[in-house]
MARGU-733458 format. One record per residue: x, y, z of N, C-alpha, C, O in turn; residue in one letter. Coordinates in pm, whole numbers, padded with zeros to 5 digits, always signed. Layout:
BEGIN
XYZXYZXYZXYZA...
% end
This chain:
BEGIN
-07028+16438+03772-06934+16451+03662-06820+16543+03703-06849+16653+03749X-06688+16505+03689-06581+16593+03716-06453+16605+03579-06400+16516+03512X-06439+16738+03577-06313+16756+03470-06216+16822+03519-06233+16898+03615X-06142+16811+03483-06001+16879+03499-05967+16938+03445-05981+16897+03330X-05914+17042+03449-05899+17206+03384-05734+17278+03424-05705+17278+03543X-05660+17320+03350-05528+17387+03391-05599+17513+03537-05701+17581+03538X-05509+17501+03624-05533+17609+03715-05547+17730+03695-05633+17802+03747X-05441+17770+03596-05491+17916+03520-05653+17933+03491-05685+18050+03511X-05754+17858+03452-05871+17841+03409-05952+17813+03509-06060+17867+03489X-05948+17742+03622-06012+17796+03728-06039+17866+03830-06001+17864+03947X-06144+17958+03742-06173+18153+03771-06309+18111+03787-06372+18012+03747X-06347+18240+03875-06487+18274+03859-06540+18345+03744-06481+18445+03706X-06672+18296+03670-06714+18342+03510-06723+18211+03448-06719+18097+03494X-06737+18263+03316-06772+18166+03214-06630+18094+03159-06529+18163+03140X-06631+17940+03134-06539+17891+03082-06554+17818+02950-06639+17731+02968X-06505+17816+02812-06557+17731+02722-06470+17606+02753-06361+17625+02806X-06504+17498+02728-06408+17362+02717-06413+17331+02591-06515+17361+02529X-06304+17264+02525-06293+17202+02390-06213+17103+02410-06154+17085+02517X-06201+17010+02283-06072+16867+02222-06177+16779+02378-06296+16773+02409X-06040+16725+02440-06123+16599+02499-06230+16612+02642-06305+16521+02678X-06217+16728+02701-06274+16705+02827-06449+16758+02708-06541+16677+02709X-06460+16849+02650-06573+16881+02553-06585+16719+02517-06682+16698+02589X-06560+16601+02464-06596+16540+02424-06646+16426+02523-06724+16337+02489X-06597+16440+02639-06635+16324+02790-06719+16407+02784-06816+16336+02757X-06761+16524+02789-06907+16584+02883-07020+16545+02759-07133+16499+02779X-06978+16566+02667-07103+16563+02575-07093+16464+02458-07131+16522+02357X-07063+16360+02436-07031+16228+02363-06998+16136+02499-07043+16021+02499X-06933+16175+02596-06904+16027+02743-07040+16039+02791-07138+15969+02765X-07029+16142+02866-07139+16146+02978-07271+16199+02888-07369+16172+02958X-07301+16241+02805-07419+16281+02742-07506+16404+02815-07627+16413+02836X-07392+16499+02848-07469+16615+02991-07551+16661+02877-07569+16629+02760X-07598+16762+02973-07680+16828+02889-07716+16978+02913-07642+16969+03011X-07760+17111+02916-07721+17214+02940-07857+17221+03073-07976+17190+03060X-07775+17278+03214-07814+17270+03297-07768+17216+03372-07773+17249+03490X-07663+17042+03294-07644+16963+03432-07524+17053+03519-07461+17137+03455X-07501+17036+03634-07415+17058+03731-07271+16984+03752-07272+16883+03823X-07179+17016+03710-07040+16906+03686-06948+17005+03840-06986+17090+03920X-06814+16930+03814-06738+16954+03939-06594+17011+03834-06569+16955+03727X-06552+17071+03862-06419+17147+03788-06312+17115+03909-06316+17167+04021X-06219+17021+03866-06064+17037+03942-05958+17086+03895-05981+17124+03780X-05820+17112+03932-05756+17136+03892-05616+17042+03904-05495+17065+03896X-05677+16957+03923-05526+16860+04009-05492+16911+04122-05507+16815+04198X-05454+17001+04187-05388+17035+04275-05464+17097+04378-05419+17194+04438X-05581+17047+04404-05639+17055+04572-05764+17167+04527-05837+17219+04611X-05772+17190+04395-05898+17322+04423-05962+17256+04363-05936+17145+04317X-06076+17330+04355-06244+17237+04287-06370+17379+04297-06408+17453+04388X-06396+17367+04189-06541+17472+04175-06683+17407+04151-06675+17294+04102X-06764+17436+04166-06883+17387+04121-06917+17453+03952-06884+17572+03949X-06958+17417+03852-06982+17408+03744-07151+17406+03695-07223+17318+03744X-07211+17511+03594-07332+17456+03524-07329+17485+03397-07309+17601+03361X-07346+17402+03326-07308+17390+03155-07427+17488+03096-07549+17471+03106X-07367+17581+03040-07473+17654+02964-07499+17566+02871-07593+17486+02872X-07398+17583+02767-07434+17544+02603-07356+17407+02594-07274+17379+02680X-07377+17343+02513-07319+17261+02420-07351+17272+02313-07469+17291+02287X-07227+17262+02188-07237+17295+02082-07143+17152+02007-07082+17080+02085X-07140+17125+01871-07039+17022+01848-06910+17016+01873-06844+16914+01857X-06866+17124+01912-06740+17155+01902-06702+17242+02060-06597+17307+02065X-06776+17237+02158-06741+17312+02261-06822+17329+02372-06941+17343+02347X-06789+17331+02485-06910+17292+02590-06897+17450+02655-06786+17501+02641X-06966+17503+02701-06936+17671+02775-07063+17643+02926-07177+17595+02927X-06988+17693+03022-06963+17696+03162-07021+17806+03248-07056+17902+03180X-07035+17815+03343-07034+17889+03429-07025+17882+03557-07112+17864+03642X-06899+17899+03567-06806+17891+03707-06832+17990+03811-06849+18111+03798X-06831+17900+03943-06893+17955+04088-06768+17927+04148-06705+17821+04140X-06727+18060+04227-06651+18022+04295-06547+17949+04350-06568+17883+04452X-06406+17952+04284-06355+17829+04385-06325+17805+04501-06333+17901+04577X-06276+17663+04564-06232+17634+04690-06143+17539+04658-06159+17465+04561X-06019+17531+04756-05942+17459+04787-05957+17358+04888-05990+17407+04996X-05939+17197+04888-05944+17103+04937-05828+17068+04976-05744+17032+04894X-05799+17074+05139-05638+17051+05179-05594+16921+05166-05698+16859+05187X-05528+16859+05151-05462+16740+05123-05452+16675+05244-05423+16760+05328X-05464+16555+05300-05469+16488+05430-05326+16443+05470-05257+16395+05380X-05285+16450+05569-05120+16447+05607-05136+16238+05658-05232+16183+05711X-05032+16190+05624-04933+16247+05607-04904+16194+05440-04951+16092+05390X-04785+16326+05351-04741+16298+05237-04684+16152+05228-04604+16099+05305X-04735+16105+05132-04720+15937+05067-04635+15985+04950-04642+16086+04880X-04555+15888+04951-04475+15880+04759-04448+15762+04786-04444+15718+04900X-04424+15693+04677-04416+15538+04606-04285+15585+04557-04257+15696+04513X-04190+15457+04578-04036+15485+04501-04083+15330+04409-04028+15234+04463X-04154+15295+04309-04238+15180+04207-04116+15172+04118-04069+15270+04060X-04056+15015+04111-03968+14992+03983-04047+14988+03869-04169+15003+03870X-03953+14960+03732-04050+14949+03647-04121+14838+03639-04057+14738+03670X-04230+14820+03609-04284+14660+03574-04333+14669+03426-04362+14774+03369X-04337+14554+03374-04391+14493+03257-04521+14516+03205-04622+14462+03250X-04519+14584+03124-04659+14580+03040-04772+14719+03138-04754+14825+03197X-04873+14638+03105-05018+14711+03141-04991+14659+03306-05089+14692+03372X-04933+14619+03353-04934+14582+03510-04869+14729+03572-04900+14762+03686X-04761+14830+03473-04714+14933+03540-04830+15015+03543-04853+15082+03644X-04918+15018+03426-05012+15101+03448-05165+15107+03546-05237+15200+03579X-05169+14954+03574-05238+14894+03665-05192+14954+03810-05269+15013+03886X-05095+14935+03828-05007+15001+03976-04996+15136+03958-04917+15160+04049X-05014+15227+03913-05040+15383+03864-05157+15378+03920-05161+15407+04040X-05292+15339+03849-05408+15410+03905-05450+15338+04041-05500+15405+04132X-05428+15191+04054-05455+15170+04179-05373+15226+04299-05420+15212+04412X-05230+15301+04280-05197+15384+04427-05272+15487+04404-05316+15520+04514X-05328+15585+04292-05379+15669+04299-05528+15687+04361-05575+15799+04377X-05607+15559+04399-05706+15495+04419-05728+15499+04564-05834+15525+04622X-05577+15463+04628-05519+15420+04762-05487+15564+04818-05503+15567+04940X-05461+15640+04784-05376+15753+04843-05238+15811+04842-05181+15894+04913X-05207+15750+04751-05045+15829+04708-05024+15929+04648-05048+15916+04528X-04980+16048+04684-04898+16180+04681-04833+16204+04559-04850+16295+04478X-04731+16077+04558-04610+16106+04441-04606+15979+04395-04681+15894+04443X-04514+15951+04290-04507+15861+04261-04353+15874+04188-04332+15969+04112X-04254+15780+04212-04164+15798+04098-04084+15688+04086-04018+15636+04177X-04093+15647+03945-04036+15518+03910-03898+15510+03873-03841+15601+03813X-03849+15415+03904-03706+15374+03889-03681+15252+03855-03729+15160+03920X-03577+15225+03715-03559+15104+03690-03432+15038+03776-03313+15068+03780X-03516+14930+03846-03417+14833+03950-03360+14776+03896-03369+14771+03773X-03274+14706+03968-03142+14626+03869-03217+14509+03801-03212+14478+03682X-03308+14435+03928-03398+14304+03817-03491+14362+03802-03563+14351+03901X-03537+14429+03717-03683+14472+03647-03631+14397+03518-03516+14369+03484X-03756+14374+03457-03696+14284+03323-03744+14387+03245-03695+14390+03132X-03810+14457+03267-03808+14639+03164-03734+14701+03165-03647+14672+03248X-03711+14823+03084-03623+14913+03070-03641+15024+03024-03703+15010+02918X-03617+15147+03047-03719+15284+03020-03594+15348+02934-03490+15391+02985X-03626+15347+02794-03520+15393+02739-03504+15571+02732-03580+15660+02769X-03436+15571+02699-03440+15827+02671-03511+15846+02600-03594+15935+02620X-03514+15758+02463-03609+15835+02373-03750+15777+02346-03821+15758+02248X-03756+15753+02512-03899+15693+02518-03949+15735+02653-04068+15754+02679X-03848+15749+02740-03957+15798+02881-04037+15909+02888-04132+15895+02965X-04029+16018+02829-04153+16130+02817-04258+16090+02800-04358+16097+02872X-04235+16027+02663-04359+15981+02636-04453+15841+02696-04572+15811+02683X-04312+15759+02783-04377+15684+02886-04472+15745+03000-04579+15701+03042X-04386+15885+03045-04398+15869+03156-04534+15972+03158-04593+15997+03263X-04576+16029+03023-04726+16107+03037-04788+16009+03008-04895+16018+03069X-04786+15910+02945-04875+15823+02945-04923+15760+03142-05029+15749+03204X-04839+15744+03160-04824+15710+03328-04932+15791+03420-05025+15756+03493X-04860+15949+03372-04940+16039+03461-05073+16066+03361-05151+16144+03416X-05115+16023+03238-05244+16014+03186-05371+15952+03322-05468+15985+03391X-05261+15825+03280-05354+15684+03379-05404+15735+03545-05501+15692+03608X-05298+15848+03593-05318+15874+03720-05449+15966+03722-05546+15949+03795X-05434+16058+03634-05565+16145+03604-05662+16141+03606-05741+16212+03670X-05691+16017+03500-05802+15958+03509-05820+15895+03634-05940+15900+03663X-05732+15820+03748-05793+15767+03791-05844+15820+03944-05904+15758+04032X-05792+15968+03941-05807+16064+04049-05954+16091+03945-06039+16022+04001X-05990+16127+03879-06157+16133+03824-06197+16057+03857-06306+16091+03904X-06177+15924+03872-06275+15826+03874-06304+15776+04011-06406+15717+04044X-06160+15819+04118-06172+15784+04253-06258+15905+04350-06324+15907+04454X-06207+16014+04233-06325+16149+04328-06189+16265+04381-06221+16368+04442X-06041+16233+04351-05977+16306+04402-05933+16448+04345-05911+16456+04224X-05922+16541+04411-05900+16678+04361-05734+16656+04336-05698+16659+04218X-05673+16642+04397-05535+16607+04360-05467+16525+04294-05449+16415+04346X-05389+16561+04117-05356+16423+04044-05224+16413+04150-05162+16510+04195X-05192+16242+04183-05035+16260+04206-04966+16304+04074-05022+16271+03969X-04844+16379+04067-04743+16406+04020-04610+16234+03944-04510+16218+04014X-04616+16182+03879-04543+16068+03830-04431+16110+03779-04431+16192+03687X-04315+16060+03834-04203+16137+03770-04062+15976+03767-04061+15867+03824X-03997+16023+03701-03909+15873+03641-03739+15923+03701-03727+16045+03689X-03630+15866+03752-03514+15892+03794-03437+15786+03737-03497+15690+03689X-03277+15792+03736-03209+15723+03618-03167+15542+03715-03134+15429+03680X-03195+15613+03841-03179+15506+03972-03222+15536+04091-03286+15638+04116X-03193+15454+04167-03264+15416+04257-03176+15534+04352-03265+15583+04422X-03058+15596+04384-02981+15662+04382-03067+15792+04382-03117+15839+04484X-03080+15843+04263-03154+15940+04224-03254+16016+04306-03262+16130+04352X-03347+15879+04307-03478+15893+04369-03466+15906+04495-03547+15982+04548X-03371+15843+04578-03332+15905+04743-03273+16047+04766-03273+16116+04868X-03226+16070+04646-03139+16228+04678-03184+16293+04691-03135+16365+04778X-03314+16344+04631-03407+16467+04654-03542+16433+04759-03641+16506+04770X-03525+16333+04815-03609+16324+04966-03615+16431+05081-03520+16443+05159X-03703+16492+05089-03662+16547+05220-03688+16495+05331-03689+16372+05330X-03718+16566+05473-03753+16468+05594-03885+16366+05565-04001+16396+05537X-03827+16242+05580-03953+16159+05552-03957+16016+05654-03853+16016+05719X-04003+15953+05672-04037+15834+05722-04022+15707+05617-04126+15661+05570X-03881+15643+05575-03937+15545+05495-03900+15395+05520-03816+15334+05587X-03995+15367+05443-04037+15208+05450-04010+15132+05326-04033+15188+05220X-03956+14992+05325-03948+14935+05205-04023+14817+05233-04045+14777+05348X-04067+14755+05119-04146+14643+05145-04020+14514+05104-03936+14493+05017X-04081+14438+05251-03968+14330+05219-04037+14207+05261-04117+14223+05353X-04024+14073+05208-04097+13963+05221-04089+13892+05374-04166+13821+05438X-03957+13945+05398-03921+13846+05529-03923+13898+05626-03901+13844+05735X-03967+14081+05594-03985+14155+05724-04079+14120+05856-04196+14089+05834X-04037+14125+05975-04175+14065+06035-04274+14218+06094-04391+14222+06133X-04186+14315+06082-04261+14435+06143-04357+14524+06055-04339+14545+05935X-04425+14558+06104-04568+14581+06001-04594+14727+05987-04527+14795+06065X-04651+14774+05930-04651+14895+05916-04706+15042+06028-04675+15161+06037X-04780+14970+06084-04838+15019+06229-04714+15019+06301-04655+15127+06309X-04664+14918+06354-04539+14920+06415-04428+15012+06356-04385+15096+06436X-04376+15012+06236-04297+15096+06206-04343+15248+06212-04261+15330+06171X-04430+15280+06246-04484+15429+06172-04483+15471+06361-04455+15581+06409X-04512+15374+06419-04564+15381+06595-04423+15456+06642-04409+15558+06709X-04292+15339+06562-04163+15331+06662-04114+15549+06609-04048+15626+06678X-04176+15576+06482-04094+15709+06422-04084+15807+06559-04151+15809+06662X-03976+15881+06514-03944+15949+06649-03976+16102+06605-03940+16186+06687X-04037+16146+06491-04090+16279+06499-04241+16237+06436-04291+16125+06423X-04294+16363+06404-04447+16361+06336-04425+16286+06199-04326+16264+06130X-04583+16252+06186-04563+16160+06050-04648+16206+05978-04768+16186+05957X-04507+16325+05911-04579+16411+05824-04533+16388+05635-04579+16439+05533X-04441+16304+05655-04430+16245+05522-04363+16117+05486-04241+16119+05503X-04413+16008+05442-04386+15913+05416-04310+15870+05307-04337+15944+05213X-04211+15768+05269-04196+15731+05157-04188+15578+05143-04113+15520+05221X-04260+15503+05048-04296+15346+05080-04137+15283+04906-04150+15332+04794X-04049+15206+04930-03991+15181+04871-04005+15028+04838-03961+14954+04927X-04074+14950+04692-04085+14834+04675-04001+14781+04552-03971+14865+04467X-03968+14677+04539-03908+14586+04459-03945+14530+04333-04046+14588+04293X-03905+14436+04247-03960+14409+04092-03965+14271+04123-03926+14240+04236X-03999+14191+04056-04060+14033+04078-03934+13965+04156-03943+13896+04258X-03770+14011+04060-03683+13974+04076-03651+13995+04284-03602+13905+04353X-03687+14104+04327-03655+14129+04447-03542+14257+04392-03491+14278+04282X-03531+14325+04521-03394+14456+04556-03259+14391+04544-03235+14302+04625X-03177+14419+04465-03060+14358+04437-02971+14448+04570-02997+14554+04627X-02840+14334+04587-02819+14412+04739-02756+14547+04750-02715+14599+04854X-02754+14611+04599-02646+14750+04619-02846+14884+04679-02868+14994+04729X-02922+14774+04629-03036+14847+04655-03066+14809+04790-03150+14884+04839X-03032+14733+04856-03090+14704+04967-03000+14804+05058-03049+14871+05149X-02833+14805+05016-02761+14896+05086-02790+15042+05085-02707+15101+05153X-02899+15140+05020-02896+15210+05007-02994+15286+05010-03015+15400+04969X-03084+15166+05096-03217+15206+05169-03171+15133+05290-03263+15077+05350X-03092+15123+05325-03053+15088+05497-03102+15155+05574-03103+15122+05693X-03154+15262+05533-03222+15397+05662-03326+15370+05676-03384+15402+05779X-03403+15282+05550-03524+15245+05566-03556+15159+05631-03477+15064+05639X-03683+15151+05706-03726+15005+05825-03800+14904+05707-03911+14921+05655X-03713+14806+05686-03816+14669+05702-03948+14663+05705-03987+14653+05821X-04060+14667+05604-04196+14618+05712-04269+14527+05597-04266+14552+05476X-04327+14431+05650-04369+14309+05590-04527+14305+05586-04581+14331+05693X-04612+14275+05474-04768+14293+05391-04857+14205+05422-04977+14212+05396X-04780+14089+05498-04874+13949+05525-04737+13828+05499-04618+13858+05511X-04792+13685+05459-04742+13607+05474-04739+13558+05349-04747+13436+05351X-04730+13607+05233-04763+13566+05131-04683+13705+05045-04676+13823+05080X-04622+13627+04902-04498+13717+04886-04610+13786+04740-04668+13723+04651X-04604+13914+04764-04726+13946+04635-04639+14028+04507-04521+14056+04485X-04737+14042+04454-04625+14078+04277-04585+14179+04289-04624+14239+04389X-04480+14255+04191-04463+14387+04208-04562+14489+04167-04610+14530+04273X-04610+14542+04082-04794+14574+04117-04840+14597+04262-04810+14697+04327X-04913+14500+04305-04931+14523+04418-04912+14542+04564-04993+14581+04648X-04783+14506+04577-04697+14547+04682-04698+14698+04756-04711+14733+04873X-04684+14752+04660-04669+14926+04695-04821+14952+04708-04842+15034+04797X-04943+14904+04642-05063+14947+04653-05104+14892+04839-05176+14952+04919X-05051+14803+04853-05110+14734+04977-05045+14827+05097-05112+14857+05196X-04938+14860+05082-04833+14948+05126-04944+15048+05144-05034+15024+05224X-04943+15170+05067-05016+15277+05094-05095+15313+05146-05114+15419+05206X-05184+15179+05120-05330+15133+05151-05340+15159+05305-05414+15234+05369X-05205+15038+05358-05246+15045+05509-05145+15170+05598-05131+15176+05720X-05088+15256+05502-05023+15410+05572-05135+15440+05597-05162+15447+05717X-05231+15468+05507-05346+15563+05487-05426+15483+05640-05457+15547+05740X-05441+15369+05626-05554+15316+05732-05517+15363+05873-05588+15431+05947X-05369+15305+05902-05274+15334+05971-05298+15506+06054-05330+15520+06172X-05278+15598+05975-05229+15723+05987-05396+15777+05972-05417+15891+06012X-05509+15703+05920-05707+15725+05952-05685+15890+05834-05746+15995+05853X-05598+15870+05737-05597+15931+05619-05629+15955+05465-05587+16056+05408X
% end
């Protein structure tokens, strides 16, 4: 069993939990006082946990020690347009599943969605909800971070040294190959994919720095594109 806890809160001593992670331990999982749970914090630390009490209203702890779990090189981020429906949220937990770092979405020129102002906050915690959970469910100490830019523009400006890649249908060079040809360490990646429509060409001009590299022979949805992407950095890079 693992919960997630603000970093401020993972200390050595007693911790009470309440609202929802109190209600996964003792209404989800049905612990019980004694069992042994895992405390993260999102961000690379993790304690071991033994539930004193449960009460209706509050679960109380006793925290051992923490440790920090280093993050495996090299840094992954997803530059993910928007997609349609429960498929954006589908592509959220499955890179988080895969190994992605960051994540940050941008509406492409053909996305047939649109992330309005007085709605992306509340899009975009819903987003990083889905990632949360699915770093619980994959076993990872680290949530990625999900964050939204006004373009595609945007999302290149605050890059620092990175290695990136866009996924393109007609590319013939593969991701092994591209990562082989980089001419320094490959210590951070960035994988850039498209919306059903494809990269319109002011987007294609403006990842020109980026290499080409192609997923197979078969043109896959936007969803899964970037997951397959990551997938084989990670295999690639034995990360």
């Amino acid at each position: 069993m693992r919960v997630f806890v603000d970093p401020e809160r993972l200390v050595l001593g007693s911790l009470i939990l309440r609202g929802d992670e109190h209600h996964y331990l003792s209404r989800v999982r049905r612990a019980r006082p004694g069992d042994v749970i895992e405390l993260v914090d999102g961000a690379g630390n993790r304690a071991r946990a033994v539930i004193e009490a449960i009460t209706t209203d509050a679960t109380t702890l006793r925290v051992e020690t923490p440790e920090t779990i280093p993050a495996l090189p090299p840094f992954v981020r997803a530059l993910v347009p928007l997609i349609k429906g429960d498929r954006m949220d589908t592509c959220i937990e499955k890179l988080v599943e895969v190994g992605v770092d960051a994540i940050v979405v941008w509406p492409a020129a053909r996305s047939v969605v649109r992330l309005h102002d007085d709605r992306r906050d509340a899009r975009i915690a819903k987003l990083q909800a889905a990632a949360q959970a699915a770093a619980r469910q994959c076993g990872r100490a680290q949530v990625p971070q999900v964050t939204a830019t006004i373009d595609l523009g945007a999302a290149l400006a605050g890059l620092p040294e990175t290695i990136g890649l866009v996924c393109d249908p007609l590319a013939e060079t593969t991701i092994g190959d591209a990562l082989q040809r980089a001419a320094c360490a490959i210590l951070d990646v960035t994988i850039a994919s498209g919306p059903e429509g494809g990269l319109a060409p002011d987007e294609l001009h403006r990842l020109a720095a980026f290499s080409g590299i192609g997923l197979g022979p078969r043109i896959l949805r936007a969803e899964t594109a970037p997951v397959i992407a990551v997938a084989l950095v990670r295999a690639a890079t034995r990360s």
